[in-house]
Structures are given as structure tokens and as C-alpha cells.
C-alpha positions in Angstrom: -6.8 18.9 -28.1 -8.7 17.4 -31.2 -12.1 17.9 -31.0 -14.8 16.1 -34.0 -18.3 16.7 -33.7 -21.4 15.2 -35.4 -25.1 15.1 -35.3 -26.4 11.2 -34.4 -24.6 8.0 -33.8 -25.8 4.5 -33.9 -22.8 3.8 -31.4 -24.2 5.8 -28.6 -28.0 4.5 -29.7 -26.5 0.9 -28.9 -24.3 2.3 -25.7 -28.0 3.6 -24.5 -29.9 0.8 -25.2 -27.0 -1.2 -22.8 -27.7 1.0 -20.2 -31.5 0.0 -20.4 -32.7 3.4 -21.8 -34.0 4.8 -25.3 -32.1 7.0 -26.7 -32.5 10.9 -26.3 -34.9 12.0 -28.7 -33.9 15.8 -28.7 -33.0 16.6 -32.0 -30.6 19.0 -30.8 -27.8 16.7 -29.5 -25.0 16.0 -30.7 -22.1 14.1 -30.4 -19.0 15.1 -29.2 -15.5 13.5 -29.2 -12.4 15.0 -27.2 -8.6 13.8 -27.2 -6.1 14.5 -24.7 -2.6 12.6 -24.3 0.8 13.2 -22.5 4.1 12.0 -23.5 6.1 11.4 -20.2 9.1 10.6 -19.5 11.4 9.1 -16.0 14.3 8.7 -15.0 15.1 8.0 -11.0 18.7 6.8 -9.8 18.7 5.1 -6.4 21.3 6.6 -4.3 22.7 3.7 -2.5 21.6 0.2 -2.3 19.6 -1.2 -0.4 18.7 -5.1 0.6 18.3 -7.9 3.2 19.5 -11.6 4.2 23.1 -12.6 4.5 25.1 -14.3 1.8 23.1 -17.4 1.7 20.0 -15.4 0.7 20.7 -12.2 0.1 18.1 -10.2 -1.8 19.2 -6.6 -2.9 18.2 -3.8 -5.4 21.5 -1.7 -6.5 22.5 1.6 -6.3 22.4 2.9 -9.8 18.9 3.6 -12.1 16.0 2.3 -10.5 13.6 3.6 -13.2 13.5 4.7 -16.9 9.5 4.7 -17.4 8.0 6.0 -20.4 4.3 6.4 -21.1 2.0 7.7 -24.0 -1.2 8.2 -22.4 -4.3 8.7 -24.7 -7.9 9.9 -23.1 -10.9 10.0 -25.2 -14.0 11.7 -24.2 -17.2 10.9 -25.6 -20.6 12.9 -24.7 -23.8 12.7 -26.7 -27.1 14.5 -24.9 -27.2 12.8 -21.1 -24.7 9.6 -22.2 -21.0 10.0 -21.4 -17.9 7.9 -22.2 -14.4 7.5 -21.2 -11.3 5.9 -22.2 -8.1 6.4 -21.1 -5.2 4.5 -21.4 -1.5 4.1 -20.6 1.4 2.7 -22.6 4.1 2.5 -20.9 7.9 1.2 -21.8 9.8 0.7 -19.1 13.3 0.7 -20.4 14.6 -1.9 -18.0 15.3 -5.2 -19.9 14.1 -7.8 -18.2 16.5 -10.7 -17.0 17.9 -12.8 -19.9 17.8 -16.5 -19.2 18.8 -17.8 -22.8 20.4 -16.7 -25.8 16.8 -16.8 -27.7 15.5 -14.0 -25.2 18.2 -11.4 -27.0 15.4 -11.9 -30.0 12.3 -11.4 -27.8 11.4 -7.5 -27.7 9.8 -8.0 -24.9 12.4 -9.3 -22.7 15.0 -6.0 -24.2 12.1 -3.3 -24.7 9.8 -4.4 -21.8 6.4 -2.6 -22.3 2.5 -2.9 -20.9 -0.8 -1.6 -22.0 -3.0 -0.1 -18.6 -6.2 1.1 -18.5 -6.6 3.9 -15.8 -10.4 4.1 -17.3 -13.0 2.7 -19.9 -16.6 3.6 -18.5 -19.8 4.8 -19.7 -22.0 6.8 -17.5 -25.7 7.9 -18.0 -27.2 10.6 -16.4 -31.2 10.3 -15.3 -31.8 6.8 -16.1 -35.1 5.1 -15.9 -35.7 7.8 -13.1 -34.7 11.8 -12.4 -31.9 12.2 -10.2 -30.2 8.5 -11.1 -27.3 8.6 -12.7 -25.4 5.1 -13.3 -22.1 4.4 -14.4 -20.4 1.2 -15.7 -17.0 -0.5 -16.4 -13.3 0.2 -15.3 -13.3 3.4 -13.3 -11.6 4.8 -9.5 -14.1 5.7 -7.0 -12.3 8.0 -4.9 -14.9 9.0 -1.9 -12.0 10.2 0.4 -11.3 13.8 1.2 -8.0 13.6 2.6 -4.6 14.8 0.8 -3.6 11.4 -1.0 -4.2 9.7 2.7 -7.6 8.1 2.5 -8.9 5.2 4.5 -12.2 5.6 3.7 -11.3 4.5 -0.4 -11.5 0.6 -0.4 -13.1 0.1 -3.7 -10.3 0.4 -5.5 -6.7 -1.1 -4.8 -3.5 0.9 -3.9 -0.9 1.7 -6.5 2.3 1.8 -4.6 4.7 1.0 -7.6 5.8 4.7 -7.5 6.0 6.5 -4.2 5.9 9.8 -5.9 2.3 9.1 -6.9 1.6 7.7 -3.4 -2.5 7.9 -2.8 -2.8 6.7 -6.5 -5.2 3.7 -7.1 -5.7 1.1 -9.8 -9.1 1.3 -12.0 -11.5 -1.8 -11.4 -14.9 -2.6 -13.4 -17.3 -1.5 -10.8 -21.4 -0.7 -11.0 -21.9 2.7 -9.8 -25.3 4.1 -8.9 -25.5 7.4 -7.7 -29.2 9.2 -6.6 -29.6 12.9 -6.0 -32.0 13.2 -3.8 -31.8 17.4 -4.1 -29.2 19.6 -5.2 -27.1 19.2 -2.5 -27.5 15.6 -1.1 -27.2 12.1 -2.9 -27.2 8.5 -2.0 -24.6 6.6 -3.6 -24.3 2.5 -4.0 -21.4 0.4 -5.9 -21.0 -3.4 -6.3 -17.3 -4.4 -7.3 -17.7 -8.1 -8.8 -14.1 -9.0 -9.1 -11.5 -8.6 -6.3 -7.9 -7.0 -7.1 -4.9 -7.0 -5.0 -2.9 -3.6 -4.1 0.1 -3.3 -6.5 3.3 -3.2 -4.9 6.8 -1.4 -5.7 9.8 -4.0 -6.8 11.6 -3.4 -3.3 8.2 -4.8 -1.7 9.3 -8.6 -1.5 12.1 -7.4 0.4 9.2 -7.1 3.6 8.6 -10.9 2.9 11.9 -11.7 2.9 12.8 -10.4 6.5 11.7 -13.9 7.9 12.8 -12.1 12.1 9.6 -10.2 11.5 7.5 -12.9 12.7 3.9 -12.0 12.3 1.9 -14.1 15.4 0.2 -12.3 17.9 1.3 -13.8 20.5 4.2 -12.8 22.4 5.1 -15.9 23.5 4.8 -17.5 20.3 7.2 -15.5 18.1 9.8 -15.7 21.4 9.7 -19.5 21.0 10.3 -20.0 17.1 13.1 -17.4 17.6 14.7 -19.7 19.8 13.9 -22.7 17.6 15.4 -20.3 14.4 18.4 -20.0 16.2 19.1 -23.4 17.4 19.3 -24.8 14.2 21.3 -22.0 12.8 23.8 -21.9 15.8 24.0 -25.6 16.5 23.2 -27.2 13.5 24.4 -25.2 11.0 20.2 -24.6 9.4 19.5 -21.0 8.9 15.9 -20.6 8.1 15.3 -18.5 5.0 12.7 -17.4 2.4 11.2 -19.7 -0.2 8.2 -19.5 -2.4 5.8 -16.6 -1.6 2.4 -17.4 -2.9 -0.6 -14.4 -3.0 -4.0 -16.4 -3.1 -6.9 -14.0 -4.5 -10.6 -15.0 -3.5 -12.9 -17.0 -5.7 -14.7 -14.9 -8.1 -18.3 -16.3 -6.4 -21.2 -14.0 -5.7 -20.0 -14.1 -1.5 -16.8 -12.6 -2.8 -18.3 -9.6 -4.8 -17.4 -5.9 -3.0 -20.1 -3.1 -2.1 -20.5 -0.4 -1.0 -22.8 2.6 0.0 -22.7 6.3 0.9 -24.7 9.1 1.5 -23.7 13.0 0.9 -24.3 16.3 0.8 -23.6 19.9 2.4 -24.6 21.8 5.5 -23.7 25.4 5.3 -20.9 24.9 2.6 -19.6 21.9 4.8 -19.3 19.1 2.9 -20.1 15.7 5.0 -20.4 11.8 4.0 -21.1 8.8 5.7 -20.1 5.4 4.5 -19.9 1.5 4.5 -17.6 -1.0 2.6 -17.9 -4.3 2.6 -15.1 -6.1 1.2 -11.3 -7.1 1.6 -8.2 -5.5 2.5 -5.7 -5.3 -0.6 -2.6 -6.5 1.6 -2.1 -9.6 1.9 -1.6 -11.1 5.0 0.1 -14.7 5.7 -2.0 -17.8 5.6 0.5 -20.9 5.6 4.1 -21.2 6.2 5.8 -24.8 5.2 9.1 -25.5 6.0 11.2 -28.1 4.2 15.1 -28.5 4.5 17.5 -28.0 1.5 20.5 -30.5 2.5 24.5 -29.3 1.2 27.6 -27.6 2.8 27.7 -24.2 1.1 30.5 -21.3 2.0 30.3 -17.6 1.7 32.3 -17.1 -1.7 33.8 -13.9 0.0 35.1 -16.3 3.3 35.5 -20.0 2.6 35.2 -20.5 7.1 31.9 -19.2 6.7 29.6 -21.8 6.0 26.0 -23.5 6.8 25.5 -27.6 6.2 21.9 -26.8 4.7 19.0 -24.2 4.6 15.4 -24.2 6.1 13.4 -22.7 3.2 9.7 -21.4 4.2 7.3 -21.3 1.8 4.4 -18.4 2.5 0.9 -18.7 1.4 -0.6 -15.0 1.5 -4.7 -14.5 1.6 -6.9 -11.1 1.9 -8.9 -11.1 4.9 -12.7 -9.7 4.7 -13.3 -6.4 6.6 -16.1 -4.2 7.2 -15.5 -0.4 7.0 -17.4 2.9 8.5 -16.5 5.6 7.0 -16.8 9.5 8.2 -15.6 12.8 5.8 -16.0 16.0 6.8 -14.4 18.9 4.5 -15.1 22.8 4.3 -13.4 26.3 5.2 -13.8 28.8 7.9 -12.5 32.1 8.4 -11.7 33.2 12.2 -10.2 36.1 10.7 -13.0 37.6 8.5 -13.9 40.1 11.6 -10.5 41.9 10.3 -11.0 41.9 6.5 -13.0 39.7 4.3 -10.3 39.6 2.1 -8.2 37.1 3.9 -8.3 33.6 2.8 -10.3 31.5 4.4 -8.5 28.3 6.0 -9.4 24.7 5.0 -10.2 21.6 7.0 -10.6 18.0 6.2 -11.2 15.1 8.6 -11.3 11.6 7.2 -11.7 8.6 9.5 -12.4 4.7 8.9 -13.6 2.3 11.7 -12.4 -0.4 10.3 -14.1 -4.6 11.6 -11.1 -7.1 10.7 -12.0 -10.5 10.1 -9.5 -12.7 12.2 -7.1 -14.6 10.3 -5.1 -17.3 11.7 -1.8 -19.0 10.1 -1.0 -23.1 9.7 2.4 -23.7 10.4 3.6 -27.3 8.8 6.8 -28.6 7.9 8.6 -31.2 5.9 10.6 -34.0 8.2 13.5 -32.1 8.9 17.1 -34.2 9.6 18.3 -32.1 12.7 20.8 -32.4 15.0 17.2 -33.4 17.2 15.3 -35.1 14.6 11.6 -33.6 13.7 8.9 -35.7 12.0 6.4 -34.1 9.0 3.9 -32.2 10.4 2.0 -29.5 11.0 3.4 -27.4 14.4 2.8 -28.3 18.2 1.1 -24.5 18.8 1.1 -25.0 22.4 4.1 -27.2 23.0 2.1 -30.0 25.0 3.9 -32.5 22.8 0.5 -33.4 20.2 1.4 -31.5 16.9 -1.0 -30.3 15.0 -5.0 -30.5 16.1 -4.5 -31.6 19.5 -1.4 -29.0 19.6 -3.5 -25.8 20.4 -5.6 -24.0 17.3 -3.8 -22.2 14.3 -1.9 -19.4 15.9 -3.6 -15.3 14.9 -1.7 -13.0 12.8 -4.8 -10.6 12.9 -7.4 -10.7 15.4 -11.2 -9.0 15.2 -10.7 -6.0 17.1 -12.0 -3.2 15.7 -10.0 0.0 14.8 -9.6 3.7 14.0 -7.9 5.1 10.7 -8.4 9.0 10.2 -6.7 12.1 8.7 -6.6 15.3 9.9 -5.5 18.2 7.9 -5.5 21.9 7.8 -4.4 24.2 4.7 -3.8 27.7 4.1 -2.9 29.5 1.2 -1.1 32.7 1.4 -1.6 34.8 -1.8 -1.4 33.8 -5.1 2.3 32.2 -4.0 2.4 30.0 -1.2 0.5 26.8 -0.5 0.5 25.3 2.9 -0.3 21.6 4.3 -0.4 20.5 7.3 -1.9 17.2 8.5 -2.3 14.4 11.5 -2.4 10.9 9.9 -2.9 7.8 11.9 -2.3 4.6 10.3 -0.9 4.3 6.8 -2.5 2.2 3.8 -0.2 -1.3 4.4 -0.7 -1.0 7.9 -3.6 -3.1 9.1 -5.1 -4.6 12.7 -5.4 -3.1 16.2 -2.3 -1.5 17.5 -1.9 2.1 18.6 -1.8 4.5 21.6 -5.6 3.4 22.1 -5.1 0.2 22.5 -2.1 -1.8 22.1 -1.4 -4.2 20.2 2.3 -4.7 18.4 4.2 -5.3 15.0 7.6 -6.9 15.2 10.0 -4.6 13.5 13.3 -6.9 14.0 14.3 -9.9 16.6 16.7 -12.1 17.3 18.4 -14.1 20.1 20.1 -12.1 23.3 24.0 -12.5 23.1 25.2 -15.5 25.3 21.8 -17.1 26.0 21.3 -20.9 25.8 18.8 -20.7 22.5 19.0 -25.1 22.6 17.7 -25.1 26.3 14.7 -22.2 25.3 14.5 -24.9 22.3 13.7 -27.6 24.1 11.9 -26.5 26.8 9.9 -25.0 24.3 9.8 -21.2 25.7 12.0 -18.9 24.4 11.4 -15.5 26.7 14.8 -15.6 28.5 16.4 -16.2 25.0 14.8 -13.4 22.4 14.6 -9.4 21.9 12.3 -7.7 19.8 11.7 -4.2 18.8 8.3 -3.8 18.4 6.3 -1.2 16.8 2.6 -0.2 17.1 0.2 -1.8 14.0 -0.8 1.5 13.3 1.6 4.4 13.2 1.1 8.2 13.4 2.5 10.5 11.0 2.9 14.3 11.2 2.9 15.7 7.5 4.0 19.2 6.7 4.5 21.1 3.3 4.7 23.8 1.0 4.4 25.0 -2.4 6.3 28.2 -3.3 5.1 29.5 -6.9 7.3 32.1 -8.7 7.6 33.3 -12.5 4.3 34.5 -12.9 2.8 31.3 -11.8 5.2 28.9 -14.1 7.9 27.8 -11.5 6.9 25.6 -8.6 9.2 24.6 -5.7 7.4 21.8 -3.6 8.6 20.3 0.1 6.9 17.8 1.5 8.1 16.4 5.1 6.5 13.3 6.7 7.8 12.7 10.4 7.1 9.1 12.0 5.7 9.9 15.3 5.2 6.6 16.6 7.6 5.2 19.3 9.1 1.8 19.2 9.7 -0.4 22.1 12.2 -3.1 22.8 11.4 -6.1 24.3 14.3 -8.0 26.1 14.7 -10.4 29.3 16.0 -8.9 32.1 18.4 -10.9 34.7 18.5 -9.1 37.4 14.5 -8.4 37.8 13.8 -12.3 36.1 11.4 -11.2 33.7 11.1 -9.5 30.5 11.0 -6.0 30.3 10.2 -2.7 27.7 12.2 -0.3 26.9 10.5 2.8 25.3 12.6 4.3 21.9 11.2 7.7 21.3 10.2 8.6 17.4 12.8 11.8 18.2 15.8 9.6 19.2 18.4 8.5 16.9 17.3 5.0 17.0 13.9 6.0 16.7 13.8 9.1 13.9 11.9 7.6 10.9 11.5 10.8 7.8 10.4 11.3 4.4 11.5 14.5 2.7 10.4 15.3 -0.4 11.8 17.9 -2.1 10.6 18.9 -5.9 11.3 21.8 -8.6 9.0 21.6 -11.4 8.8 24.5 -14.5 6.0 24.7 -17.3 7.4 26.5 -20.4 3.6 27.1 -21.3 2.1 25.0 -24.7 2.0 21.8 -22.3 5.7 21.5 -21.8 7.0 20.8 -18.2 10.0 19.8 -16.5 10.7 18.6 -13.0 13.7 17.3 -11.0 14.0 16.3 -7.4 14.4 13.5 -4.7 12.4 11.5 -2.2 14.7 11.0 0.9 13.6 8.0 3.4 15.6 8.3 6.8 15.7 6.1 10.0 17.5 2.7 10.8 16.5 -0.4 9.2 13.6 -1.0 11.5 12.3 2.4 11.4 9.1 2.9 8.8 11.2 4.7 6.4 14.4 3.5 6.9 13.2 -0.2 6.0 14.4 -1.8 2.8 11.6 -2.6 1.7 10.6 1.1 1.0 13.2 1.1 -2.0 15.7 3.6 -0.5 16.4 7.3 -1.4 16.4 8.3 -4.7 16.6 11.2 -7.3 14.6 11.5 -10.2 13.8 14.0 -13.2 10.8 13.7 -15.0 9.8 15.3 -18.7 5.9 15.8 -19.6 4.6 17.2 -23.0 0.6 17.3 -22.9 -1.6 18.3 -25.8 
């Protein structure tokens, strides 16, 4: 670490005038500057590949490297009396070239050597400001208020960072205005206004979720059974699958209504730590706006078998959009020690409890399509919701893909550690960051996890009558899921060696939702989260070692398990992979 050190600055004078204060005036301050940086280095092979769609539209990420990320990351530290600064940035090569489209891109470094510059901080803070006990703080920063172990509903400030699943709970910096009061030693009152909206960042195998067109995401039941049957026809009788097109995220207006805030209030009772909070804001997943269909006309044949052919292809084009919510926050973290009566020496064991009552606003979706040359010609338009025969506005209102009931995210977690060698975690989480609306064992309320038409049913008479129950099955899936998470870290060589295992078990059952003959109506069928159409797991094993002076090496794998339905069996989580990773700090 470099460390320079002088009396006075005119730079921090001017940052202390921005912040709407004189300068101190104690003739004893002085300015200090500290450097930090890593050099770091990735390397993650994914083990088999993974993908969705058939020939016509298939969409796939290959077995092979997945990642070859290198990043210098540089933090400076600036403090001068009550006045504090941070920067720290990331640059980061990739190692990946990008696609080449044209002989002129084999000249374009970036398009061989892609690399990116981000900024994980660059604030100023000042403690005491224009009163005692405010402290305010000012540019691109994280606000992380949550207690839980990298599961926090309660953080909405700042978007998720899901690019790398082995830093899963990290978060993107935004430029926020924080104000913090202390109203005593032990309790403060805390406000921040977020004036620009960003989205959650999501791994490359996340547009393979989009692409997945049987997840249809209406609330209604009968709904998503009809345009199943409509899907089907065309593909079956008219030789029209529907597929993916354009996929369009639309971010809010930068206007005053769209600003974020958000307040809190802290402090400990009898070395438990508790908060209350509110956020006012948006969710950072997108959820779908608009879908328009138009019709790509042409005979095309599977390369691989020339009988296997379509005459054309229904290409949807999604418009995405971030729906306000209000959210109530609750932590609760601290220790207690129900075996002290035996020796005070034993370790105390640790509890944290982090819930979120979350207040969706409803969002709706407009269906609308191109005129479409069918087998049963259909006119440009927006959809007949209700199938009275009056498209659009007289057809029944815009269809919900979220609706405004209110509910519960929380962790629960317990850890113990055992000596100076052995870590444990153990924790109850309900309802992971991308999953969003009312859905669990509380209340129900259903995510379609895959669908399709029952073998030998008449999908052109559930067409044209418009009600496709006797023609569709669905496995469904509560919104929100519950998760048990276990693990361990087992430290050896005098503290330098660390073998980490990290489990997380999908405990939430599916259902599948079918028409039944013989009782002529539809019917569930319960899949339990321990069957082996059910079993959804993430294991996690790592070895890291630190050969001291700010080396360290690490190898290891994250294994997702379960069918292609399951939570972590889905393609869109990127499959299994295995990954080594180099750091050097100084």
C-alpha cells in the first residue's frame, strides 16, 4: 500500500465548499492519500452446453470456456480532518473477442481484446455537516442496508449484479444522496434519494429466459391455456411456429416522479442490532410490457433433416418495463449464547432475520399483431382478450402479468463457528432476487415453468372455440420459491488454506396442470422438490490458498442440478461450470 501525506490542500477546500461547509480550520489536519489495487485473474470452463429452441431458433452457449476475465482494480482513499473520498475502479479485459462481422473488425482492438472501465465507487462523504451528528455523502456508491448472507430483499437502492454467479448478492454502484443522522451513539436515522434509475445486470445465458416463448407470463389460467392452443395450431396445421424476435428493455424517464428514496432508522437494543425501512422505487427486473407478432413468410428445412421443415415463422417482439413498488423493510441481527450456563467460553451463536413486504404496482401486457396469412386468415390488431369476437378495446382490458397483491421476502439464518477452523451457515430463504409478485405457500399464485399441448388433442378446435383447457399442460411453479442453504468453511495451514461448500436446495414443489378425461375437468398434480422431477441444487464447492504477501489461489465449481424446468436446472442459469481464479493484492 502507498501511502503520501501532506499538510493542506486546495482540492479538499473546494470538495468542502461543494458539500456546503467551510473548511476545517484545525491546523492539525492533514491530508492523507491511500492506494490499494488487485490484479485478478479468471478462467471458468462450462461443462456441457447448454441452450433452448429447436433448429429454427435455436439459441445456445457451448460447452468449452465460458470466461477469461481479467481486472486491475485501483482504490484511492482520500481523508483530510472530517472530509472523506473514495475511488475505486475496475478495468477489466475480458479475453473473449467479440463476434467479427467484417474483415475491418480484425483491426479494431476492441472487437479482439474486448475491455471496459467500471466504477464500483467515486463518492465524497463529510462527517458533521452544517449540524452534529449529520454526516452526508455524495456520488456513485452501494448502500447495502441488508443483514442477510448475500440474500437481501431489503437492498433496492442499488441494482443486482448477476453477471457472475460466484459473486451472487453483489450490486452495481449508482450516484445516490445519502444523509445519515445520529441521533446517539447507538441509533441514527438515515435518508437517500437515487435520481437516476438503473436496471439489474444480467449473466450472458440470461436471454435464454426470454427466449423460452412456452413460459407464458399472464395471470390468468385460462389465458395462457388459450394462446397455447393458438401456438400450436399454427405450428401443427399451418406449418407457423411462434418464436422470439426483438427483446426491447424500456428504462423510466429520468423526470423528478421517477427519482428513488428511501429511509431507515437504526440502532441497538442490548447488542441486537434492529432497522426499519422504506423504499420507494422500481424493481430492477424487467417485466413484459408489449408483445407484437408479425409473420416471416419462406419454406425453411432443418439442415440436419431436409423432411423437417416449417412454411414461415411467427416472430414476437417483447417490450420489457420496470414496474414501481413500495417496500417495508425489517432486519434484525445479533448473538446469543444458550450455552454460556456451561462455560463462557463457548461461542456464542449468530442470528439474522431479513424480511421485505413488498406493494407491486400492477402491470398489464398489450398483445398486438401484424396481419398474419394463416391457414384461417387474421387481420392487424391488437388481441381479442376475452374472445367475444371485438379485438382490442372492446375485447376485454390488457391481460396482468403482475397484479398488486402484496408480499413477503425474508431470510433467515443461523451461524456458528467452531474454533478458530470451522465456519458454519445455515439459512431459510424465501423468494430469490429475479423472482417477483404474489405466489407462495401463503397465498397462491403461479409461474409457468414449461407448457405445451396434451398428445392427441384437437389444438384447431381449442383454437377456434377460443378455450384451450382440454388442449394444454403446464408445470407450474410458485412466484416465490423457498430455498434451504447450508455451508461450511474448513480452515487449515495455520489459517492460509480454506475449503468452502456451499449447498442451496430448492424446496419449492411444482405442480402440473393437465385436463383430465375421465373426471372432465382439469386437474393438479403435486411434484415434490425431493422427487426426481422435482430436485432443483446448487453445490458449490471451493479450495482457495493465500501464500501470504497478497498472493492467492483458488479453484473450484458451481454445480446447478434439476431438469430444465427446475430453478437450477434451467438454461438460463448458464449451466455447471469449473473455474480457477488468481488474485495478487498490494
Amino acid at each position: 500500500m502507498y501511502r503520501h501525506v501532506r499538510r493542506g490542500s486546495a482540492t479538499v477546500c473546494a470538495l468542502a465548499l461543494l458539500l456546503g461547509a467551510a473548511p476545517s480550520a484545525h491546523a492539525d489536519d492533514e491530508l492523507e492519500l491511500d492506494w490499494s489495487g488487485r490484479i485478478q485473474s479468471d478462467l471458468r470452463f462450462r461443462m456441457q452446453p447448454v441452450g433452448v429452441g429447436e433448429w429454427y431458433s435455436r439459441q445456445e452457449l457451448p460447452a468449452g470456456v465460458e470466461r477469461n476475465w481479467n481486472t486491475l482494480g485501483l482504490k484511492l482513499e482520500a481523508n483530510y480532518g472530517r472530509f472523506h473520498g473514495v475511488a475505486a475502479v475496475d478495468f477489466v479485459w475480458s479475453g473473449y473477442p467479440e463476434r467479427m462481422t467484417a474483415i475491418g473488425d480484425l483491426s479494431r482492438v476492441e472487437k479482439a481484446e474486448p475491455y471496459r472501465l467500471e466504477a464500483r465507487s467515486i463518492y465524497m462523504e463529510a462527517e458533521g455537516i452544517f449540524v452534529k451528528g449529520l454526516d452526508l455523502r455524495i456520488g456513485q456508491q452501494v448502500v447495502n442496508w441488508g443483514v442477510g448472507d448475500q440474500f437481501n430483499p431489503t437492498n433496492n437502492l442499488n441494482p443486482d449484479d448477476l453477471r457472475d454467479p460466484l459473486l451472487f448478492g453483489r450490486q452495481v454502484a449508482n450516484f445516490m444522496v445519502k444523509a445519515d443522522y445520529w441521533i446517539n451513539e447507538d441509533w441514527s436515522i438515515s435518508g437517500v434519494l437515487v435520481p437516476l434509475f438503473k436496471p439489474a445486470m444480467l449473466p450472458l445465458s440470461g436471454s435464454l429466459a426470454v427466449a423460452q416463448l412456452d413460459r407464458l407470463p399472464f395471470v390468468s389460467d385460462s389465458l395462457r391455456q388459450r394462446v397455447v392452443a393458438e401456438q400450436a395450431a399454427a405450428q401443427t396445421l399451418f406449418g407457423h411456429p411462434t418464436i422470439i424476435g426483438n427483446v426491447t428493455p424500456v428504462l423510466p424517464e429520468p423526470t423528478f416522479d421517477n427519482m428513488q428514496v428511501a429511509y431507515r432508522i437504526a440502532g441497538t437494543i442490548k447488542e441486537h442490532d434492529i432497522a426499519l425501512s422504506y423504499y420507494n422505487g422500481r424493481t430492477d427486473f424487467p417485466q413484459p410490457r408489449s408483445n407484437h407478432t408479425r409473420q416471416a413468410l419462406g419454406r425453411r428445412c432443418n439442415p440436419s433433416d431436409t423432411n423437417d421443415c416449417v412454411e414461415g415463422l411467427l416472430l414476437t417482439d417483447v417490450t420489457l418495463e420496470y414496474p414501481r413498488m413500495h417496500v417495508y423493510g425489517l432486519n434484525v441481527t445479533g448473538e446469543v449464547n444458550p450455552f454460556s450456563w456451561i462455560s463462557e467460553e463457548i461461542n456464542g451463536l449468530g442470528y439474522r432475520f431479513e424480511g421485505a413486504l413488498v406493494v407491486p404496482q400492477s402491470q398489464s401486457i398489450r398483445l398486438t399483431n401484424d396481419a398474419l396469412a394463416l391457414g384461417i386468415p387474421q387481420a392487424a390488431g391488437e388481441y381479442d382478450y376475452d374472445g367475444d369476437g371485438r379485438p382490442g378495446g372492446p375485447g376485454g382490458r390488457e391481460p396482468l402479468v403482475v397484479n398488486n397483491t402484496p408480499f413477503l421476502k425474508w431470510v433467515l439464518g443461523l451461524d456458528y463457528t467452531f474454533g478458530e477452523h470451522v465456519y458454519v451457515n445455515a439459512m431459510w430463504v424465501h423468494g430469490l432476487v429475479d423472482e417477483y409478485g404474489a405466489g407462495d405457500w401463503i397465498k397462491e399464485g403461479y409461474t409457468v415453468r414449461q407448457s405445451g399441448v396434451i398428445e392427441g388433442s384437437n389444438v384447431l378446435a381449442c383454437a377456434l372455440s377460443k378455450n384451450g383447457q382440454t388442449c394444454s399442460r403446464e408445470i407450474l411453479r410458485p412466484r416465490l420459491g423457498d430455498y434451504v442453504v447450508l455451508g461450511a468453511d474448513f480452515k487449515f495451514a495455520n489459517q492460509a488454506g480454506m475449503f468452502r461448500l456451499f449447498t442451496i436446495l430448492d424446496a419449492t414443489p411444482l405442480v402440473e396442470d393437465t385436463w383430465d378425461d375421465e373426471q372432465g375437468k382439469r386437474v393438479q398434480r403435486k411434484i415434490s422438490p425431493l422427487s426426481a422431477e422435482g430436485f432443483s441444487m446448487v453445490i458449490f464447492p471451493e479450495l482457495d490458498y493465500n501464500f501470504g504477501n497478497g498472493l492467492e489461489l483458488a479453484a473450484g465449481a458451481l454445480l446447478q442440478l434439476g431438469k430444465p424446468y427446475t430453478k437450477f436446472g434451467s438454461p438460463e442459469t448458464g449451466g455447471s461450470t469449473v473455474f480457477t481464479r488468481a488474485k495478487y493484492s498490494f
